[in-house]
C-alpha positions in Angstrom: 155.3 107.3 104.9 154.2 103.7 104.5 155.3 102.8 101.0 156.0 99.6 98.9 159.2 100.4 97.1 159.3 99.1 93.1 161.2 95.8 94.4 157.5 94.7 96.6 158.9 95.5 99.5 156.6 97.0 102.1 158.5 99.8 104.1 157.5 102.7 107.2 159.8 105.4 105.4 161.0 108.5 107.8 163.3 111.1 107.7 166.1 109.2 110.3 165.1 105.9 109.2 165.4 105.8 105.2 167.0 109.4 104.7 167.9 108.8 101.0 164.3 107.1 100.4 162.5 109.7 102.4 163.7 112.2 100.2 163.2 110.6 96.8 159.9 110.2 97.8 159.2 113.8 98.6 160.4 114.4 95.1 158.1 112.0 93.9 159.6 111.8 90.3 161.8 108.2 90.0 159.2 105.3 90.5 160.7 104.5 93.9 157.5 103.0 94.9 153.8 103.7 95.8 153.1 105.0 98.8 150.3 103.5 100.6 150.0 106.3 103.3 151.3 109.1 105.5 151.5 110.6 108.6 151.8 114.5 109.1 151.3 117.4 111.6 148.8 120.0 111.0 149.3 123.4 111.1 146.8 126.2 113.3 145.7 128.5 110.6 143.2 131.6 111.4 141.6 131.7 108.4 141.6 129.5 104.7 139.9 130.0 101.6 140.0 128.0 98.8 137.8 126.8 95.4 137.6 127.4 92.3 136.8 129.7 89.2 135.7 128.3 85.4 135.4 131.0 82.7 134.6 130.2 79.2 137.6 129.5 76.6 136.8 132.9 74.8 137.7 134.6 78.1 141.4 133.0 78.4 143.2 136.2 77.1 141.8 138.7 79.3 141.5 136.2 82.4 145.3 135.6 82.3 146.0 139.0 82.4 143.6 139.8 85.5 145.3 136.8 86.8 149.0 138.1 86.3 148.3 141.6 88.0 146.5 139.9 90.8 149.2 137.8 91.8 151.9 140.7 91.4 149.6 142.1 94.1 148.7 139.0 96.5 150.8 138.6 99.6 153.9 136.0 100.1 151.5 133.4 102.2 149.0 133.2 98.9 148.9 130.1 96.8 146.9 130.1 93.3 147.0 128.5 90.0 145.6 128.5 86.7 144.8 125.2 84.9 143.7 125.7 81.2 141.1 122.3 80.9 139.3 121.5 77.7 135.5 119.8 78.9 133.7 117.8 76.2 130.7 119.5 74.5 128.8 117.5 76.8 125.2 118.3 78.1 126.0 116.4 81.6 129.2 118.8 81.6 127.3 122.4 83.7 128.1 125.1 81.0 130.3 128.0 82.8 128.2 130.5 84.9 128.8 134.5 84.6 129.0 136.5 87.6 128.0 139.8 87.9 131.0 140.7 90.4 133.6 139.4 88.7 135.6 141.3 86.1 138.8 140.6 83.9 139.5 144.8 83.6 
């Protein structure tokens, strides 16, 4: 990682080379510095799906229930979260569209 730690220092961060920084950075919690940019291996996959789904407030209950059996359901290698947002009563903000397929029962 290519970071400039809190003193202004510009530093090429690595596991060998700063061990203790390296790792305070991949906790990313202690104001150690900002990092400017990074270098990583990629990983073959077969297949990846990924987006997202907005349901009205009024739905929350029975949506985090749906969500709670699916996930006791959904293999080891599946990543999901919920994120409970608040948009403005705006008329720029797209109002939430219903889908025919999809069911909180």
């Amino acid at each position: 990682m290519d970071v400039v730690t809190a003193d202004g220092v510009p530093r090429h961060v690595t596991p060998d080379g700063e061990p203790d920084l390296y790792w305070a950075l991949l906790g990313g919690r202690d104001n150690v510095g900002i990092v400017t940019g990074m270098e990583f291996g990629l990983v073959a996959v077969s297949g990846l799906y990924g987006g997202g789904l907005f349901f009205d407030a009024e739905q929350t209950p029975g949506l985090l229930d749906a969500y709670r059996r699916w996930t006791a359901t959904a293999p080891v290698e599946m990543n999901s979260s919920v994120a409970l947002l608040p948009f403005p009563d705006d008329p720029q903000v797209p109002a939430p569209s219903s889908c025919s397929r999809c069911s909180t029962r």
